[in-house]
N, C-alpha and C positions, 0 to 999 in steps of 0.2 A: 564170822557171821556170813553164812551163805546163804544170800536171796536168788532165788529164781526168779526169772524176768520171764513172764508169758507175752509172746506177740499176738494179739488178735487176727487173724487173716478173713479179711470179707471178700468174696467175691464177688463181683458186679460183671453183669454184661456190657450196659453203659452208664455212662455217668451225667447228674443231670445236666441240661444245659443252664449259662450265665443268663441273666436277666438281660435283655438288649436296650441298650441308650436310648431312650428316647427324649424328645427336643419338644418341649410346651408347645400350644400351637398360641399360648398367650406371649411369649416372649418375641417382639418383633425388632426383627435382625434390619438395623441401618446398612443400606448398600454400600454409599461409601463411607468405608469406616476412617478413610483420611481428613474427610469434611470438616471436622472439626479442630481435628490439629492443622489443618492449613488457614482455618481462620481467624486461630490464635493472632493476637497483636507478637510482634519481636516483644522479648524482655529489653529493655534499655543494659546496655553495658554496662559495666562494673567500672565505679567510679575509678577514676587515672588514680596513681599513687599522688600524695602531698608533694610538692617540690620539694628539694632537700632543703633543712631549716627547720625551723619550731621548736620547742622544747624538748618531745619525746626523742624528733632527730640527734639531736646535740648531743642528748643522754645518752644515745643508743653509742655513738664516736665513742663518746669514753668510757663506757664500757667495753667496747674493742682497742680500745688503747691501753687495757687493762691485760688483756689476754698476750703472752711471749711465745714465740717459735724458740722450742725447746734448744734448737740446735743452732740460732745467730740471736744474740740478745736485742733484740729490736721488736717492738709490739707489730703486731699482725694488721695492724691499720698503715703505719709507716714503712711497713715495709710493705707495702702496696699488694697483699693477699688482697684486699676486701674492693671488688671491683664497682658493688652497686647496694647502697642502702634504701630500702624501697618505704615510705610509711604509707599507710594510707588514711582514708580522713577519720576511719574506726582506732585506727592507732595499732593496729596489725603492722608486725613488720618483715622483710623477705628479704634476705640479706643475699647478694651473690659474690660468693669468693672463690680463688682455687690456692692453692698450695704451692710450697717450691718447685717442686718434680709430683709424680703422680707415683713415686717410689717414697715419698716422703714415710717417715717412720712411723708421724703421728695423721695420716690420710683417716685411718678410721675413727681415731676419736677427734681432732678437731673442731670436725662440724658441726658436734655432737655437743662440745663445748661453748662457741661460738652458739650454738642454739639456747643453752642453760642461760649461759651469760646474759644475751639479748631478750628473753622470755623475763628476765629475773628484773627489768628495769623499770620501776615506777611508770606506770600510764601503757605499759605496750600490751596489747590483746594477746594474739599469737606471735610467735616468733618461728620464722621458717627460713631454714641454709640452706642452699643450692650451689652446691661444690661442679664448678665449671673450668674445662682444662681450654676452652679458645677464650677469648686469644692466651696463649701459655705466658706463664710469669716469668719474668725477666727484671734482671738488675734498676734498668733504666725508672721501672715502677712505685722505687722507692723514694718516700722524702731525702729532701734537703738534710732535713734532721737525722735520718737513719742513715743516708751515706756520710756526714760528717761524724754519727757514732760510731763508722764502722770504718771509719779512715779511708775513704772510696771519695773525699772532696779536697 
């Protein structure tokens, strides 16, 4: 099937002009337009997290004492990964932990676990991991229990 495509060719000497912006003469422009955002009240800060304790807290421990480091048989709580359980008074929780080395095998999915886990615990809103390497992990970090499992007492 051979169609022929014709171009139409116009030629213009000029083309016309756009229509030009124009500005209401009813719309009345406030000079300063910061006036109002500076006379905003402050928001009040975001409630502090819960102290550690409560119910959801406790839940949330054992559910990280549920979770193993693939590569030393010791739960990821006692062996002192888990530096900071945060809850707050909504029952949101913000977990911050880091790993053995920053080489560790399982760096990408851990925290991603660690998040399932905590998310997955009766009463908790959000669950959110914040994988932190200061202060870096070290031996010293771990329970009493995990170095008497690991012949280190």
């Amino acid at each position: 099937m051979n169609r022929e495509r014709k171009i139409e060719i116009e030629e213009v000497t000029e083309a016309p002009k756009p229509p030009k912006a124009r500005v209401s003469d009813t719309f009345e422009r406030k000079r300063d337009y910061l006036a109002g955002f500076l006379a905003q009240e402050p928001k009040p800060a975001e409630p502090a997290p819960v102290e550690p304790g409560g119910d959801v807290y406790e839940a949330v421990i054992e559910a990280l004492k549920e979770i193993y480091d693939p590569e030393i048989p010791v739960n990821i709580y006692d062996l002192g990964l888990i530096y900071e359980v945060q809850v707050s008074p909504e029952s949101h929780v913000k977990v911050l932990m880091t790993l053995t080395t920053p080489n560790c095998p399982v760096a990408e999915s851990m925290p991603g676990e660690v998040e399932l886990r905590v998310g997955s615990v009766p009463g908790v809103g959000d669950a959110e991991v914040e994988l932190v390497w200061d202060p870096p992990w070290d031996p010293q970090k771990m329970s009493d229990e995990a170095k008497l499992e690991l012949g280190m007492l």
